[in-house]
GUVEX-335987 format. One record per atom (N, C-alpha, C): x negated, y negated, z; residue in three letters. Coordinates in steps of 0.001 Angstrom, whole numbers, padded with zeros to 6 digits, always signed. Atoms other than C-alpha are relative to their C-alpha. Layout:
XYZAla;...
END
This chain:
-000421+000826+001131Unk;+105865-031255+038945Unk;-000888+000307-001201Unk;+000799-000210+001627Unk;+104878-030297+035383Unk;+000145-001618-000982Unk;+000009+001604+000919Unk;+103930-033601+032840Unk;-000868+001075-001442Unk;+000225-000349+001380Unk;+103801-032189+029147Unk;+000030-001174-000879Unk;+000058+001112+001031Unk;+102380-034523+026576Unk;+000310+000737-001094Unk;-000026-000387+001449Unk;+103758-034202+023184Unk;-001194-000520-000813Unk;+001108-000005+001601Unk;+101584-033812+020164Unk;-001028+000196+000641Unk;+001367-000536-000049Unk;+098730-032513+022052Unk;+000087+001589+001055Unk;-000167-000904-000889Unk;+097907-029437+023554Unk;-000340-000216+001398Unk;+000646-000056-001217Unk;+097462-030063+027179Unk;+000895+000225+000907Unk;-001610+000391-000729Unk;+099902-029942+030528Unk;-000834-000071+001334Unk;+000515+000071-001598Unk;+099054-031169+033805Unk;+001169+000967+001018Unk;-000488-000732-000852Unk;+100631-029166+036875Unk;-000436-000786+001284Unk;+000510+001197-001096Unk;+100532-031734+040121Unk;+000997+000738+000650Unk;-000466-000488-001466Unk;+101368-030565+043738Unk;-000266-001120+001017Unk;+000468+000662-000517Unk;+102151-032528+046419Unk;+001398-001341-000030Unk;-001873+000788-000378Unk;+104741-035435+047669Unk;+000116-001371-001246Unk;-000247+001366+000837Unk;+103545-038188+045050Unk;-001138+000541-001001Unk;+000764+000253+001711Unk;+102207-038560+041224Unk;+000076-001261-000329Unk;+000117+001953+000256Unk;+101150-042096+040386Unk;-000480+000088-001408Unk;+000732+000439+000941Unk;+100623-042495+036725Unk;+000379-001635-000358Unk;+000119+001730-000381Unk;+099399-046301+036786Unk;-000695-000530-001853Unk;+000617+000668+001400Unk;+098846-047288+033312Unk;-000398-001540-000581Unk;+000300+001130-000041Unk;+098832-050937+033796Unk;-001322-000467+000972Unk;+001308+000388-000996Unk;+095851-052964+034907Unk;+000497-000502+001332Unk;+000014+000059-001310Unk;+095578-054098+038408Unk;-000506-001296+000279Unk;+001239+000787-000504Unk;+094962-057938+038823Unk;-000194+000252+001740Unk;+000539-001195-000255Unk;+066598-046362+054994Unk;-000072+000515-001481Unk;+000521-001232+001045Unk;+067138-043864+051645Unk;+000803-000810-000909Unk;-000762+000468+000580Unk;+068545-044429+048539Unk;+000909+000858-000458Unk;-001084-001011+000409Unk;+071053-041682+048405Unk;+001615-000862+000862Unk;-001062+000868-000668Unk;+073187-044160+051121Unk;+000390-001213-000989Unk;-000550+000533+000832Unk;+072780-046861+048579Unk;+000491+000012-001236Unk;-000786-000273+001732Unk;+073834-045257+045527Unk;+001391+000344+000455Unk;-001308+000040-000296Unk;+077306-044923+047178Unk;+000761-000463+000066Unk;-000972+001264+000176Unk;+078736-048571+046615Unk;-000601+000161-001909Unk;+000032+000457+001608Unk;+079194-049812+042487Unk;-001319-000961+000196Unk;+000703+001068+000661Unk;+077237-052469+043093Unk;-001782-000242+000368Unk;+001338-000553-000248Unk;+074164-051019+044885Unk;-000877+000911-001437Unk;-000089-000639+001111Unk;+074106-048691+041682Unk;-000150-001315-001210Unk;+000192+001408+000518Unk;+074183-052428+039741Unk;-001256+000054-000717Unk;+000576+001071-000366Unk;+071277-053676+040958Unk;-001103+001172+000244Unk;+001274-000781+000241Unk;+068778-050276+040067Unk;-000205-000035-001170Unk;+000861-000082+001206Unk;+066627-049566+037175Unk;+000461+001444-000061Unk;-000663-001261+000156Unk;+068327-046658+035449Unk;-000968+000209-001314Unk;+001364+000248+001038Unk;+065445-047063+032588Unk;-000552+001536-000364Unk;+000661-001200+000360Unk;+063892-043994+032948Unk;+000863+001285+000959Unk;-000666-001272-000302Unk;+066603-041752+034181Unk;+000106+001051-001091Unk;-000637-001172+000917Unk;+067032-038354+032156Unk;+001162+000708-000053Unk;-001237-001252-000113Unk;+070128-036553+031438Unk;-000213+001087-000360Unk;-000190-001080+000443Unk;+069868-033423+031240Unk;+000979+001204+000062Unk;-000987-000640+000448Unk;+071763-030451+030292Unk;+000088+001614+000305Unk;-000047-001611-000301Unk;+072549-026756+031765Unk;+001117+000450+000084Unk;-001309-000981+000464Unk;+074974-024346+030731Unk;+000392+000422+001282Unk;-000294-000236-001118Unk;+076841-023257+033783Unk;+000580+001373+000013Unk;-000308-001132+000374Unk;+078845-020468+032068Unk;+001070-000803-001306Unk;-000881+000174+001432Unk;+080851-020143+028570Unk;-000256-001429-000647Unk;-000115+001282+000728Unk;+082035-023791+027600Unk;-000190-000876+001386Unk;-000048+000843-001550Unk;+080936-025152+031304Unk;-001146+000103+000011Unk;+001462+000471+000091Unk;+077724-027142+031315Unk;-000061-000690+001576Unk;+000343+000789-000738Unk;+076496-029423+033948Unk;-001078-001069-000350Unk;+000987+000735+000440Unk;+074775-032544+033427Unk;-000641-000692+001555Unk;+000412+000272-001533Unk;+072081-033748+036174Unk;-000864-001503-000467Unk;+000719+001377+000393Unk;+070739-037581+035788Unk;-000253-000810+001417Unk;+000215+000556-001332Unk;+071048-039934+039012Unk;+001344-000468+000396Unk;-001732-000209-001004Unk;+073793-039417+041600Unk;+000280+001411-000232Unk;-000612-001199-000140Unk;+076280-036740+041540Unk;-000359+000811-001268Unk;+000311-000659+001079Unk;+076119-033773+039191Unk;+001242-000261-000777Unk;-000998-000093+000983Unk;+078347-033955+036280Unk;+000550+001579-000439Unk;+000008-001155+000499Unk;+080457-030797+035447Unk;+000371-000775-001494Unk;-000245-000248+001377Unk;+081448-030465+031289Unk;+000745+001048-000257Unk;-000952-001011+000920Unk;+084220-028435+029725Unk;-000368-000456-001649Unk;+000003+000554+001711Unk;+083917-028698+025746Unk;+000958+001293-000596Unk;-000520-001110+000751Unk;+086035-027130+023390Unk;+001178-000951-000930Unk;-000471+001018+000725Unk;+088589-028279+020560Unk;+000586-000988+000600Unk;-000527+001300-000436Unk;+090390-030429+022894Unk;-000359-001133+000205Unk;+000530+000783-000556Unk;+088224-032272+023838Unk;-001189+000149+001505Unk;+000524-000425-001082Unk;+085528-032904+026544Unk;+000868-000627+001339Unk;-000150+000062-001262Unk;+086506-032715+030201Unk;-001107-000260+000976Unk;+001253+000442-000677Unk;+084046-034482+032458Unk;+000580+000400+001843Unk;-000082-000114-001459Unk;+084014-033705+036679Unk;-001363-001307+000546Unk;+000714+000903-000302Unk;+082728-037211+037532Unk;-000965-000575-000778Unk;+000561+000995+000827Unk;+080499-040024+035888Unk;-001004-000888+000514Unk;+001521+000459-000784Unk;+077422-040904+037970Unk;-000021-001680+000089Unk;+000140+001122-000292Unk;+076566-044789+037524Unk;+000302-000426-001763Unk;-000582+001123+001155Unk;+077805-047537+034895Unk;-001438+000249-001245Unk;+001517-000200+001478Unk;+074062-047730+033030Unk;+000155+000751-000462Unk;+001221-001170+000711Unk;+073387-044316+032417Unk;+001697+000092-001311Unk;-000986-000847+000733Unk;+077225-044021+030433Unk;-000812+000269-001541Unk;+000002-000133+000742Unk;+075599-044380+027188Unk;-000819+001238-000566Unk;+000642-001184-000184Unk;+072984-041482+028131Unk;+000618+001055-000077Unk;-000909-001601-000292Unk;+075557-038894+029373Unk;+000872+000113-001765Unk;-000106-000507+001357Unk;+077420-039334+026142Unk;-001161+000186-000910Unk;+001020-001350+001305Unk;+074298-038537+023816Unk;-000087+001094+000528Unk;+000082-001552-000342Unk;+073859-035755+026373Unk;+000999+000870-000731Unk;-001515-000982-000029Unk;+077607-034676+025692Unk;-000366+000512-001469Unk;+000438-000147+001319Unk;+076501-035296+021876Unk;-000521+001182-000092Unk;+001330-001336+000620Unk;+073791-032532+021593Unk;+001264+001125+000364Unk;-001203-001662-000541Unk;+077046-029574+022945Unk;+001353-000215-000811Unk;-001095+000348+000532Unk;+080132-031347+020902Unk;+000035-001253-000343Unk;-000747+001078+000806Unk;+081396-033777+018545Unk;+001353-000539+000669Unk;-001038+000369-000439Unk;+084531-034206+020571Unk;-000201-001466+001190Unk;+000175+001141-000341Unk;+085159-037567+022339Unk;+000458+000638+001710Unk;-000370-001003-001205Unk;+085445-037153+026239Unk;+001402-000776+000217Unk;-000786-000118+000171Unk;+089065-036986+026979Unk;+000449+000061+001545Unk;-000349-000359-001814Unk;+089632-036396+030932Unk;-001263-000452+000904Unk;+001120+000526-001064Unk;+087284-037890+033780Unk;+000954+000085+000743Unk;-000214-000189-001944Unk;+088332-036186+037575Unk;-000770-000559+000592Unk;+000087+000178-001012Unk;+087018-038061+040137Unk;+000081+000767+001199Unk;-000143-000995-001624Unk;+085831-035539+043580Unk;-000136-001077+000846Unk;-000253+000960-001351Unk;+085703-038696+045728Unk;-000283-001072-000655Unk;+000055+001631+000754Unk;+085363-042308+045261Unk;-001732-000601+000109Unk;+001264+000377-000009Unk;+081713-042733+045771Unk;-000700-000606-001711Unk;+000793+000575+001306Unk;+079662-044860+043212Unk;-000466+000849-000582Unk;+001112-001118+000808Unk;+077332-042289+042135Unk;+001208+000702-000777Unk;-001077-000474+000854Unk;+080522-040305+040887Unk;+000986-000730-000645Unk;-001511+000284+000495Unk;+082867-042895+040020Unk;-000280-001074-000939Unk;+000791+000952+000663Unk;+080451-045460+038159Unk;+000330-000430-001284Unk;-000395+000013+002026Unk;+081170-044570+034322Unk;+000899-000153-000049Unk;-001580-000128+000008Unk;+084872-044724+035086Unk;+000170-001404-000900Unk;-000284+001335+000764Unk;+085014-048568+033718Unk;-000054+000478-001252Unk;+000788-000029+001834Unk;+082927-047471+030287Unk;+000828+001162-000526Unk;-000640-001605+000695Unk;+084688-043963+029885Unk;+001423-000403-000601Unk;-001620+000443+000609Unk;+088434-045581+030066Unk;+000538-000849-000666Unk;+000127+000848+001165Unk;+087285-048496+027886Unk;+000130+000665-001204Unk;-000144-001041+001407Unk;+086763-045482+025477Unk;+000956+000676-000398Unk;-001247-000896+000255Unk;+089689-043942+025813Unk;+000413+001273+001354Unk;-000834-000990-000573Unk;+089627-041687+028309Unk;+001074+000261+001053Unk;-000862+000233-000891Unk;+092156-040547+030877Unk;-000596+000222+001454Unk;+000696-000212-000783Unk;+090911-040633+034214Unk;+000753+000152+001427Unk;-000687-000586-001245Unk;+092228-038574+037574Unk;-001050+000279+001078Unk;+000567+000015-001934Unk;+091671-038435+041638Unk;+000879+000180+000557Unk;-000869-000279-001534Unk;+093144-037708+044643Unk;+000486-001376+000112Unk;-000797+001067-000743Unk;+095708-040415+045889Unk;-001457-001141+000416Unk;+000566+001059-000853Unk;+092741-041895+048421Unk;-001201-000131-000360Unk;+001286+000216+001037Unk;+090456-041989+045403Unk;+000303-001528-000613Unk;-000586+001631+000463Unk;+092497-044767+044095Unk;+000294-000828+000936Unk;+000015+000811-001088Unk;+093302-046429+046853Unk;-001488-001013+000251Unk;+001434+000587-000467Unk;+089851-046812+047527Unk;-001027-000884-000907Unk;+000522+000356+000996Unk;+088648-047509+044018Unk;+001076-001545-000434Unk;-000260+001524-000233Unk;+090805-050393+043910Unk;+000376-000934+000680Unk;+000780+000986-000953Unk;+089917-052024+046922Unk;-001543-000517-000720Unk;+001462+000465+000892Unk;+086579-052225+044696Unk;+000797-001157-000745Unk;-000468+000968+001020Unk;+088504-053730+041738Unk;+000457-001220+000501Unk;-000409+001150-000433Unk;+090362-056460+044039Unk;-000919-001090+000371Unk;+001214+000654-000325Unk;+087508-057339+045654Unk;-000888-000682-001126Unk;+000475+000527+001371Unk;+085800-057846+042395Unk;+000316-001108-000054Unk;-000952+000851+000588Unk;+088287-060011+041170Unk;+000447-001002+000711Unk;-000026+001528-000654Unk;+088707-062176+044060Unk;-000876-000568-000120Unk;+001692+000458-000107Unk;+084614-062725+044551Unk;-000113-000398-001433Unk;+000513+000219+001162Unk;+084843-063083+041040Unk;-001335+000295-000163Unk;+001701-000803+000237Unk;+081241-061063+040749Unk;-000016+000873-000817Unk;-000193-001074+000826Unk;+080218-058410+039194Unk;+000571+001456+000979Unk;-001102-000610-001268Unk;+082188-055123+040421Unk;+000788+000732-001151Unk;-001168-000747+000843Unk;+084621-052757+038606Unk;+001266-000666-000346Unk;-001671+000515+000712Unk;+087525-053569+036034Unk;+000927+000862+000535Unk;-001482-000720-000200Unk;+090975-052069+036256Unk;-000503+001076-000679Unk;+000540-000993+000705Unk;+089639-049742+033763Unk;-000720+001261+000311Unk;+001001-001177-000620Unk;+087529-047796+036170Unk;+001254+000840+000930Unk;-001355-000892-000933Unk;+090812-047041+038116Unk;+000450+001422-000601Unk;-001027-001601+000778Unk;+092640-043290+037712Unk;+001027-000283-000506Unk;-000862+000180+000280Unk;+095436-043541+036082Unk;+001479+001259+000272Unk;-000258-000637-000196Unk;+096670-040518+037510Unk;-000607+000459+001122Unk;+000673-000311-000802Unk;+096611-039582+040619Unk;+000803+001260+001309Unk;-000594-000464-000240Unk;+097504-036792+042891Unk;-000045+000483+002090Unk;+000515+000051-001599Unk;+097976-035885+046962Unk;-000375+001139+000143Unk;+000239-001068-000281Unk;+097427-032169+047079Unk;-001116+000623-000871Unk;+001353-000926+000934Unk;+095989-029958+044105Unk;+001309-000582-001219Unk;-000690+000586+001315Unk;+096647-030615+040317Unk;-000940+000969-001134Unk;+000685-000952+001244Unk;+095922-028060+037242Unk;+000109-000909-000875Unk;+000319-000067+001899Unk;+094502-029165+033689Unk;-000220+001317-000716Unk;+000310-000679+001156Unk;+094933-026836+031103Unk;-001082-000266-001328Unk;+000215+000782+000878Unk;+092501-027669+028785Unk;-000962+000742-000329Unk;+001013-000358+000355Unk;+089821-026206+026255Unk;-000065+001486+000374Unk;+000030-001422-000203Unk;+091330-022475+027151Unk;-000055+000524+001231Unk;+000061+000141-001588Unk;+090937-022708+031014Unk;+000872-000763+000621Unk;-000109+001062-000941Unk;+092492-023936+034053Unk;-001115-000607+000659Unk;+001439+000711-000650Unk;+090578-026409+035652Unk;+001164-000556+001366Unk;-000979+000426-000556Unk;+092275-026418+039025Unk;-000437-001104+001335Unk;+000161+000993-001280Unk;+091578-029541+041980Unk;+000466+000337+000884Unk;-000615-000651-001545Unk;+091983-027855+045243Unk;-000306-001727+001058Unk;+000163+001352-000840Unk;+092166-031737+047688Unk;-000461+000704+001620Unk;+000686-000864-001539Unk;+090277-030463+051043Unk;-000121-001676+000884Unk;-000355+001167-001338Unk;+090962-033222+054322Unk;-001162-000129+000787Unk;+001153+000364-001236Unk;+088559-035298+055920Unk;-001287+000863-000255Unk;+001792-000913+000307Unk;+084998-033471+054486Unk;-000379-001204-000375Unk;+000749+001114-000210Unk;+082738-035927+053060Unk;+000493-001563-000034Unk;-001231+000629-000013Unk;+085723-038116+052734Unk;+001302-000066+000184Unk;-001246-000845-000103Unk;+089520-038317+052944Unk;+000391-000067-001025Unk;-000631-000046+001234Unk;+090130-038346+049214Unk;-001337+001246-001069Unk;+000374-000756+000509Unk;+087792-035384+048316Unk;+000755+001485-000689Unk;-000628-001083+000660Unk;+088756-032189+045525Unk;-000772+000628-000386Unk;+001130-000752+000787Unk;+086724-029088+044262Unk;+000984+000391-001111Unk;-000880+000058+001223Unk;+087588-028540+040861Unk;-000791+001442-000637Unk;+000740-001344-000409Unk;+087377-024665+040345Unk;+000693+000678-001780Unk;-000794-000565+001686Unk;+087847-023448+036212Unk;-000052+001514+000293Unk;-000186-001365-000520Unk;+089543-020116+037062Unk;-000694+001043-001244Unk;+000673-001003+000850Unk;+088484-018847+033644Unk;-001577+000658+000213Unk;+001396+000051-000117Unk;+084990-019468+033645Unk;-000201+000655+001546Unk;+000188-000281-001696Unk;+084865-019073+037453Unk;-001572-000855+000279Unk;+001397+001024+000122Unk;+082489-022102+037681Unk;+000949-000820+001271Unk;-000600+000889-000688Unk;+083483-024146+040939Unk;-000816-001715+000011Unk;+001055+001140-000427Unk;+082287-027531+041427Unk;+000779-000890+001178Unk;+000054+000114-001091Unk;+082197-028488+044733Unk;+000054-001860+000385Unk;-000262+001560-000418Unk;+081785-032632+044468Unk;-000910+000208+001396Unk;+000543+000033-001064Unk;+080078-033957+047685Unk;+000294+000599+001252Unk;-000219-001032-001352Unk;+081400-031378+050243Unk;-001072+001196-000068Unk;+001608-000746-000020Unk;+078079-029319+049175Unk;-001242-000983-000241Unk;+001211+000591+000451Unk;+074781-030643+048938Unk;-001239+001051+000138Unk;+000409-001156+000218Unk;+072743-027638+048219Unk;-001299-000140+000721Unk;+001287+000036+000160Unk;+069566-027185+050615Unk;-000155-001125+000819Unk;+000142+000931-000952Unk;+070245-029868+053060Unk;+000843-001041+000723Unk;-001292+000363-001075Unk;+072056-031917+055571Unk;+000650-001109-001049Unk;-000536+000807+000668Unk;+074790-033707+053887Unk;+000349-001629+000392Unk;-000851+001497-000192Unk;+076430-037367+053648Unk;+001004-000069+000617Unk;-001459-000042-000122Unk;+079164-037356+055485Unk;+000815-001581+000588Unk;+000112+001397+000115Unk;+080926-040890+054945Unk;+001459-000027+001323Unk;-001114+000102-001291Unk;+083207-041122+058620Unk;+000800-001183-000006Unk;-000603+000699+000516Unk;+084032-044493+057547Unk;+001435-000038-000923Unk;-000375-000100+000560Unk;+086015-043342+055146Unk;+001024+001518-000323Unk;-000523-001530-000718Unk;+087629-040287+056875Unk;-000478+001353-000246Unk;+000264-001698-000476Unk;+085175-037700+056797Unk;-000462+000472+001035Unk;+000394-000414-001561Unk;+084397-035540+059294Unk;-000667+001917-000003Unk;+001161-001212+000090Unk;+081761-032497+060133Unk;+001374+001613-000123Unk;-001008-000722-000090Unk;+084843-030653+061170Unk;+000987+000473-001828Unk;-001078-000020+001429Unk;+087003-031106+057541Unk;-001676+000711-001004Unk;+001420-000779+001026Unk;+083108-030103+055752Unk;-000017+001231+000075Unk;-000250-001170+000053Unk;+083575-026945+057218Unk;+000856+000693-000586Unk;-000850-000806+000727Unk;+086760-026041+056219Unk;+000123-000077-001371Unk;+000551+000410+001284Unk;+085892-027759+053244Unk;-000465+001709-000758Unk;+000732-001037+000489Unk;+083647-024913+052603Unk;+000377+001299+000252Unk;-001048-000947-000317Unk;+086215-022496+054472Unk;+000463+000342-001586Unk;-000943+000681+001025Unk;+088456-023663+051186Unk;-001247+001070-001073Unk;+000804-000259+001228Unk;+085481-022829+048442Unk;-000114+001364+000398Unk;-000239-000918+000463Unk;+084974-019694+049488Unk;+000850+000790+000066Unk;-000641-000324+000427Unk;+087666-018455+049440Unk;+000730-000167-001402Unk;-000471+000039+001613Unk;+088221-019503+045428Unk;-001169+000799+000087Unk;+001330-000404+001090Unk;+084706-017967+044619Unk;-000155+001064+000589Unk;+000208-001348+000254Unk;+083599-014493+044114Unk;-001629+000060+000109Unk;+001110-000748-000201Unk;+080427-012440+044329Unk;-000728-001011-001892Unk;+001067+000213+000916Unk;+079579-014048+040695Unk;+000723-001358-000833Unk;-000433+001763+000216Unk;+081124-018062+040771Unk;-001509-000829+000077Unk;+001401+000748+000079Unk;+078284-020376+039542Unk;+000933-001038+000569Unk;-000680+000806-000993Unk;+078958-023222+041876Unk;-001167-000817-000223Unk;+000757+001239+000124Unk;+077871-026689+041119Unk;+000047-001030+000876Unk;-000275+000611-001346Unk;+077355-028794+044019Unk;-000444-001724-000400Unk;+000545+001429+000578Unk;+077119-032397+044092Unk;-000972-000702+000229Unk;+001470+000328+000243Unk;+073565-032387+044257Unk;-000546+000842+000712Unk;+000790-000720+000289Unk;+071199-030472+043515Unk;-000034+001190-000828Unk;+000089-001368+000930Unk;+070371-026700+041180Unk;+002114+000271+000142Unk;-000992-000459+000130Unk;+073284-025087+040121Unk;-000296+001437+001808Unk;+000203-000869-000910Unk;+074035-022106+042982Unk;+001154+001068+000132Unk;-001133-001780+000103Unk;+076359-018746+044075Unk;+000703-000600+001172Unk;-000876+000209-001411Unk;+079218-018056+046971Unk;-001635+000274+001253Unk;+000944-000237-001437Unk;+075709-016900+048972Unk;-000247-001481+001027Unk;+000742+001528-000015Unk;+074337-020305+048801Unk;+001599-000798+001185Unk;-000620+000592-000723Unk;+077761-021964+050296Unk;-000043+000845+001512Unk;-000101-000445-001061Unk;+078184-018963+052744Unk;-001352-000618+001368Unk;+001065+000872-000919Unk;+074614-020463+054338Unk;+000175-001199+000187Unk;-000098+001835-000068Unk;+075530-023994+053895Unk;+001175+000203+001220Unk;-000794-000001-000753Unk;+078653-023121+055869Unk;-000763+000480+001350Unk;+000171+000175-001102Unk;+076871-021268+058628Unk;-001095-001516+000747Unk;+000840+001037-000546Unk;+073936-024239+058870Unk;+001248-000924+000482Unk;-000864+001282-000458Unk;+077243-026905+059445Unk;+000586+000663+001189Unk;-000521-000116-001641Unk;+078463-024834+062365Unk;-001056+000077+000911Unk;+000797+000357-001123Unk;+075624-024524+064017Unk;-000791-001301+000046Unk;+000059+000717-000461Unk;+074985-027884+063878Unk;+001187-000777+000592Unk;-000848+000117-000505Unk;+078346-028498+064889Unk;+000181+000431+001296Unk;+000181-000691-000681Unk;+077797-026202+067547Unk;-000997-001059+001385Unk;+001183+000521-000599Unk;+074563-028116+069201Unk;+000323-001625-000080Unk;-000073+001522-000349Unk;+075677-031762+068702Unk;+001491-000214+001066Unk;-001389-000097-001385Unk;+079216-030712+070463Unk;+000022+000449+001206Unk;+000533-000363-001788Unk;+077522-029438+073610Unk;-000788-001120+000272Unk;+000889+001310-000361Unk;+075265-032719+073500Unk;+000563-000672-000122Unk;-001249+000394-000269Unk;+078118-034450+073302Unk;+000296-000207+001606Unk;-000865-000519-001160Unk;+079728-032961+076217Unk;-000391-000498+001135Unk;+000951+000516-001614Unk;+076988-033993+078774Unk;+000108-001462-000120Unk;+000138+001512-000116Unk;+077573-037544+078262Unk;-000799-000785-000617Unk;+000734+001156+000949Unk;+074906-038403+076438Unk;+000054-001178-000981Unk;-000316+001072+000494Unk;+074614-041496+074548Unk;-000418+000510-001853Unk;+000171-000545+001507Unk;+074104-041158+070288Unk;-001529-000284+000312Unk;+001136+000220-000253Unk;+070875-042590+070763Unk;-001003+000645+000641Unk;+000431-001964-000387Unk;+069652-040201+072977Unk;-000255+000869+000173Unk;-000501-001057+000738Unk;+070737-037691+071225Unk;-000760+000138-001148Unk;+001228-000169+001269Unk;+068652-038698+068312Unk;-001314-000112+000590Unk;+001717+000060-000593Unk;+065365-039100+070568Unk;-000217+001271+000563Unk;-000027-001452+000014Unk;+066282-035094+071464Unk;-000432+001039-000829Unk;+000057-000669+001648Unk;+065640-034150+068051Unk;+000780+001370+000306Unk;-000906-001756-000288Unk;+068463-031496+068400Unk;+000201+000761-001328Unk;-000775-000751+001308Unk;+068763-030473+064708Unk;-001824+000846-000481Unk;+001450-000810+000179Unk;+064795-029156+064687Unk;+000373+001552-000587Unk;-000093-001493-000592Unk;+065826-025879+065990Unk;+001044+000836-002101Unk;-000665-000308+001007Unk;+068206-025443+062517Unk;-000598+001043-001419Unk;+000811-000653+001473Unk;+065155-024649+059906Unk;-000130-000964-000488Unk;+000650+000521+001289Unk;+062936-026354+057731Unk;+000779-000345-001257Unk;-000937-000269+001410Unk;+065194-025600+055026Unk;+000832-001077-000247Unk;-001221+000696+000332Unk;+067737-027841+055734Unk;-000440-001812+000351Unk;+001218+001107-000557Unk;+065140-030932+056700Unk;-000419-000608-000729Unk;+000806+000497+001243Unk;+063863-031436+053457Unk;+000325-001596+000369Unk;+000156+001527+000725Unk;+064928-035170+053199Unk;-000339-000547+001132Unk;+000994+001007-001218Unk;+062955-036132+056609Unk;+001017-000745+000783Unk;-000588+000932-001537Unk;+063612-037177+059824Unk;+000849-000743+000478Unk;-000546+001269+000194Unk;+064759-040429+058966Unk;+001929+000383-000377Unk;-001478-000503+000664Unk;+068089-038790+057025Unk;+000011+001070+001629Unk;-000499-000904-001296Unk;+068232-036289+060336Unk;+000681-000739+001195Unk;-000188+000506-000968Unk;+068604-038747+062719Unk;+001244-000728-000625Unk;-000873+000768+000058Unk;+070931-040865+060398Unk;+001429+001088-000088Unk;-000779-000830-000013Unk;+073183-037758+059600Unk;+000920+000370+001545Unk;-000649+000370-001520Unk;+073844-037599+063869Unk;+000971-001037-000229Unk;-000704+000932+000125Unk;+075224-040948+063236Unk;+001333+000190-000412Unk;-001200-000020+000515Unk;+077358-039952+060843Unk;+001196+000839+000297Unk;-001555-001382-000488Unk;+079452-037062+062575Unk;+000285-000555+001995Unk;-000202+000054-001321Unk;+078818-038368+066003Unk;+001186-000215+000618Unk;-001240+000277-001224Unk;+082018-040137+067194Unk;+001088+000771-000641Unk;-001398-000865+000430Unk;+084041-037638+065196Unk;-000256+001558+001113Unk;+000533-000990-001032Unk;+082446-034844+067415Unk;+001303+000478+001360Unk;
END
């Protein structure tokens, strides 16, 4: 299905059995709690920095607290790949400030997590238009209802997509496609990498985490299994020279995923034979079975090693 707006240059391209444009309102670590709105609330965003790295051409990345932000700029307007937490919005726009005068114009959503989906209220107060996967919205307004019954604080209608899609969905915009490949069950079941064929800049959203064992939210239908192919999926878009922005941490290459992919099978590998024997999860974490993996992938301690088991275990 093609959707051409008159009087501007842009055209979406949506794949897939349904298009929802919803234009009416709707009445241990701290990387686990920056993943609800309202955990994100209830921090001191005070001395966060935004900062700012070119990724290639008119494709920046901005890095502050939570997910990474990608950036398109160009006359159309800016194109944002996610919106970290509610505080920092007024930060990321001066960031956007210092690269373009243009107002931001598009906010994708790669999953529904707080850390990425935060600014969505403040961005679509401003105007912008804001897109996700089907079980991005879904999920994002189960927030808003909830809100609104508890009467608390909590996301408006405003933070919702207003567009939303089940498969993959092209933006044209700023001289590039910017295309949303939707990958099943990885760190969620409403995750998309959003891959600008021009540039050849992928950004990966939380199905990478560059450099160490990831989040993977099973609650919410992901699974160790869908991370892989997840990363099956990426490289096959990216080439010998795709800057690939992951949703946290340095910018990085196809090398960088090709290792991230083998570290997830072989821990896939070693928790599905410990599995097999009956063992209990528990255990399983007093085994320390993910040692043997490398240093490398350890960085965030023990504590995140043992909870990461948790999180793939009964999908195993």
């Amino acid at each position: 299905m093609i959707l051409w707006s008159r009087g501007a240059r842009y055209m979406f391209c949506v794949e897939g059995s349904s298009m929802k444009a919803l234009f009416k309102p709707v009445a241990a670590i701290a990387l686990a709690a920056s993943l609800s709105g309202a955990a994100g609330a209830q921090r001191d965003f005070s001395q966060v920095e935004i900062t700012v790295q070119q990724a290639r051409g008119n494709i920046y990345t901005l890095f502050g607290a939570g997910g990474n932000i990608g950036v398109s700029i160009g006359d159309e307007g800016v194109f944002l790949i996610d919106d970290q937490f509610a505080p920092l919005t007024d930060k990321i726009v001066a960031a956007l400030a210092t690269l373009t005068d243009k107002p931001v114009k598009y906010v994708i959503n790669t999953h529904y997590h707080g850390d990425h989906t935060g600014g969505n209220e403040n961005l679509g107060k401003r105007g912008a238009i804001i897109l996700a996967h089907d079980n991005v919205h879904k999920r994002v307004l189960t927030r808003v209802v909830d809100a609104m019954e508890k009467k608390g604080d909590g996301p408006g209608p405003a933070s919702l997509p207003v567009i939303s899609f089940s498969e993959n969905l092209s933006l044209y915009i700023n001289g590039d496609e910017a295309r949303a490949v939707h990958v099943r069950n990885a760190h969620t079941d409403g995750d998309s990498l959003i891959h600008f064929k021009g540039a050849n800049v992928l950004h990966m959203g939380d199905t990478f985490f560059l450099g160490r064992l990831p989040y993977i939210d099973a609650g919410a239908g992901g699974s160790l299994v869908g991370a892989v192919a997840a990363i099956d999926t990426a490289l096959g878009l990216a080439d010998a020279d795709t800057v690939v922005i992951p949703g946290h941490g340095p910018l990085a290459g196809k090398d960088d995923l090709a290792a991230y992919k083998a570290m997830l099978e072989d821990v896939q590998g070693i928790l599905t034979a410990l599995k097999a024997t009956g063992i209990s999860q528990e255990d399983a974490v007093a085994q320390r079975p993910l040692d043997s993996i490398g240093e490398r992938w350890l960085a965030a301690g023990p504590e995140w090693t043992d909870r990461f088991i948790g999180f793939v275990w009964q999908g195993l």
